[in-house]
C-alpha positions in Angstrom: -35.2 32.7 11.5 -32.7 32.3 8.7 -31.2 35.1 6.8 -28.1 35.0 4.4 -24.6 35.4 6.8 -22.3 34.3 8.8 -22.1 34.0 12.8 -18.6 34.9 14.0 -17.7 33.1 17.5 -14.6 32.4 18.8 -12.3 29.8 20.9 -12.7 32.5 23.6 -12.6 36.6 24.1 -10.6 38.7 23.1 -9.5 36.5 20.0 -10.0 39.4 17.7 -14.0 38.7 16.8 -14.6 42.1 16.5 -11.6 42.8 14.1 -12.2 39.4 11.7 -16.1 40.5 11.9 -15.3 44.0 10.7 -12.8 42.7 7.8 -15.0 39.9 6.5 -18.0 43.0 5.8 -15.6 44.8 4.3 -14.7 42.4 1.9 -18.1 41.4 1.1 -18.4 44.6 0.3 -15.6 45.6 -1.7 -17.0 42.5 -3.7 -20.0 44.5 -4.5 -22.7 42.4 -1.8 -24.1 44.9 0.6 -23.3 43.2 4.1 -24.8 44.3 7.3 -22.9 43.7 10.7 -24.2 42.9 14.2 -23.4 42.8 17.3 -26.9 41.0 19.3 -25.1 41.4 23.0 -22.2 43.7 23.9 -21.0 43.2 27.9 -18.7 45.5 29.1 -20.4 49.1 27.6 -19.6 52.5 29.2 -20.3 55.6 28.7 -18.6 55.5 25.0 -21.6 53.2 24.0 -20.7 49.4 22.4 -16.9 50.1 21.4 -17.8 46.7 19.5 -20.9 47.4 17.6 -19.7 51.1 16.6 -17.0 49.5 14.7 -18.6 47.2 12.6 -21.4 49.7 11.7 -18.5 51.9 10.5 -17.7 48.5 8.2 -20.9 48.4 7.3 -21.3 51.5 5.9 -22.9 53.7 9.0 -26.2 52.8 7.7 -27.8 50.9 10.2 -29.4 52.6 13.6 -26.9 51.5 16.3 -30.2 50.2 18.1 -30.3 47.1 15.6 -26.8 46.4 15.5 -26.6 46.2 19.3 -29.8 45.9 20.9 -28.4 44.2 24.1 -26.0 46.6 26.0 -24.8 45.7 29.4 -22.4 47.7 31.6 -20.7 44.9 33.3 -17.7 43.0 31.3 -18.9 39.4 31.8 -20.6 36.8 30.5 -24.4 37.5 28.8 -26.4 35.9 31.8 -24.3 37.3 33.9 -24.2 40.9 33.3 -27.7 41.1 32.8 -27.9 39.8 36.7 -25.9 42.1 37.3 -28.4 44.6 35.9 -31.0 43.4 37.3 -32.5 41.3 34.5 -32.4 38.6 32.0 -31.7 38.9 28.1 -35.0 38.4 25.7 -35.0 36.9 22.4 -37.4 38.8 20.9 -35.2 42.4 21.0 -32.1 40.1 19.1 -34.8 38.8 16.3 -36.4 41.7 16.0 -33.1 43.6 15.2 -31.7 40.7 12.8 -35.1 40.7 11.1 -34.7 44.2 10.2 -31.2 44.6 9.1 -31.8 41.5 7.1 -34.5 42.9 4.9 -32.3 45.8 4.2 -29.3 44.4 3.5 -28.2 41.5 0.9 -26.5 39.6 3.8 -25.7 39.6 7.9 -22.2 39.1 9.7 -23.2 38.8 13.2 -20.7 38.3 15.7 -21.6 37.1 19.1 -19.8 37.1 22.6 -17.1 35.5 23.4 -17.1 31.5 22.6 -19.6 29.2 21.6 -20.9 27.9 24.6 -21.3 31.4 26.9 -24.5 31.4 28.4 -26.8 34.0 27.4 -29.5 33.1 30.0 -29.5 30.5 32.6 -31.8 27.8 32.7 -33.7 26.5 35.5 -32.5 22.9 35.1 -30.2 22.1 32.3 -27.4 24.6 30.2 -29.8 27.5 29.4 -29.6 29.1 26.0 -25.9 30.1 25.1 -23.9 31.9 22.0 -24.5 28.2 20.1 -28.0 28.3 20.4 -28.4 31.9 19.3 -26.3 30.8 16.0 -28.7 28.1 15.7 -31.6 30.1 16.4 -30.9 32.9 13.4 -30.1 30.1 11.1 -26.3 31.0 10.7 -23.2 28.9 9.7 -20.3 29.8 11.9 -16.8 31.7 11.6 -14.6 30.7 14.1 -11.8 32.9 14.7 -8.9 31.6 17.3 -6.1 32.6 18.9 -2.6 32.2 17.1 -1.0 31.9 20.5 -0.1 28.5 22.2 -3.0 26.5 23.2 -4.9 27.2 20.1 -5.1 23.7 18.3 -6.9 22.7 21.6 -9.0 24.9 22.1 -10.1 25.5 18.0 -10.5 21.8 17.6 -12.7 22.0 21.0 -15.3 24.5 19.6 -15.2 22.9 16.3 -15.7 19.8 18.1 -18.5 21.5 19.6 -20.1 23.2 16.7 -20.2 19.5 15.2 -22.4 18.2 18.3 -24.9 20.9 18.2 -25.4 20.5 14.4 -23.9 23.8 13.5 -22.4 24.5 10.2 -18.5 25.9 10.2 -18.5 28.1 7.3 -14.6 28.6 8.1 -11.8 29.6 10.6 -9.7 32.5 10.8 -6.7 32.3 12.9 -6.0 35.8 14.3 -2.9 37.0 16.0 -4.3 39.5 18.2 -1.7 38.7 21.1 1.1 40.6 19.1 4.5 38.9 16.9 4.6 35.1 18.3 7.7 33.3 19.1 9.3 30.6 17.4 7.5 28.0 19.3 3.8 29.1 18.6 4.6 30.1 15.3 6.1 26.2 14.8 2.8 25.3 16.7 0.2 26.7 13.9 1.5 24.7 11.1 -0.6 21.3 12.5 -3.2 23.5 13.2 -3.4 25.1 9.7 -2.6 21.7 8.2 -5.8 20.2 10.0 -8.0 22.9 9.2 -7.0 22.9 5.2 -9.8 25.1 3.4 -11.4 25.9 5.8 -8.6 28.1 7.1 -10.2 31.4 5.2 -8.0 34.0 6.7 -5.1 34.9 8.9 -5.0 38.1 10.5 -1.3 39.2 11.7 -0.6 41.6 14.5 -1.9 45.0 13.7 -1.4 48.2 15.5 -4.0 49.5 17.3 -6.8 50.9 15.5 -5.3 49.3 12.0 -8.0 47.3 10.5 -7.6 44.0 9.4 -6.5 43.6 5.3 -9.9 43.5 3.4 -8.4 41.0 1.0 -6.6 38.8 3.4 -9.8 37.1 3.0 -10.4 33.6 0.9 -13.9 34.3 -0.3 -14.3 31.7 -2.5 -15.9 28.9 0.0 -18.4 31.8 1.5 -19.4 33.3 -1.8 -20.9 30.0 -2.9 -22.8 29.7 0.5 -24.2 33.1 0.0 -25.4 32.1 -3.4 
């Protein structure tokens, strides 16, 4: 499958996927590109529905059935191929391609945005790693956002999952470091500079600490380098 967009991972949850997802669609489309948003696997669902998937519909313009933009929703606030266990049952491909297939030939372009990092397994394989968050990337034909952690441990860990993007052939279309943990102190701000420095261009964004419910600054983004992937 292969559809103009982005896949947003991360160097693990709660990174701020879900906030960096929501502001790159709404840059796109402030630049005039109509940009669908999905979310193929939400854990952790109540009775509020996919907290997750309702806001970037809402970036998206509300124009999407929620069905499409989460077609995988699990109660239990772990892992894909674990909740579904949990459930009683194991996650199909077909629902996840069926959706993407769809809001693709409505819209000009895709943000999906998986669960959690790179390598969480979406189902377990008999012998071997399964099929995780990497594979699915790879599967709908998406280069990758990763958005990290600003707090301490973060060159580590970003450098891991680009590390590991490069092994499985995936395409890093950039990185946005998020700072979804609140003001940092003078150590892990000193700490980013390598990090950014490292990174260079493809360092699109940086999200700072935002109240709750604020939405991340629509032009905070550096288009440049994904405009000329989506053309």
């Amino acid at each position: 499958m292969s559809a103009p967009g982005f896949f947003v991972t991360g160097t693990d949850t709660g990174v701020g996927k879900t906030v960096a997802s929501c502001g790159l669609v709404r840059a796109l489309r402030a630049e005039g590109i109509d940009a669908g948003a999905m979310k193929p696997i939400e854990t952790g669902v109540g009775a509020d529905g996919p907290q997750d998937a309702h806001a970037l519909r809402r970036a998206a313009g509300n124009l999407d059935p929620l069905d499409d933009v989460c077609p995988i929703q699990l109660p239990l606030p772990a892992a894909p191929s674990v909740a579904a266990a949990d459930a009683g049952s194991a996650i199909e491909l077909e629902p996840i391609e069926d959706a993407f297939a769809r809001i693709a030939a409505r819209r000009a372009t895709v943000v999906v945005e998986g669960a959690g990092g790179l390598l969480v397994p979406i189902r377990d394989g008999l012998q071997g790693r399964g099929f995780d968050m990497a594979d699915l990337a790879a599967r709908l034909g998406l280069p990758l956002i990763v958005v990290a952690r600003a707090a301490l441990g973060t060159i580590n860990h970003t450098l891991l999952t680009l590390e590991a993007a490069a092994s499985r052939g995936l395409d890093v279309a950039g990185v946005v470091i998020c700072h979804c943990t609140g003001p940092l102190s003078e150590a892990d701000a000193l700490n980013l500079a390598p990090l950014r420095g490292q990174l260079g261009d493809r360092l699109i964004a940086e999200i700072p600490p935002l109240a709750p419910g604020a939405e991340a600054d629509r032009n905070g983004f550096r288009l440049d380098r994904l405009l000329a992937r989506l053309r």
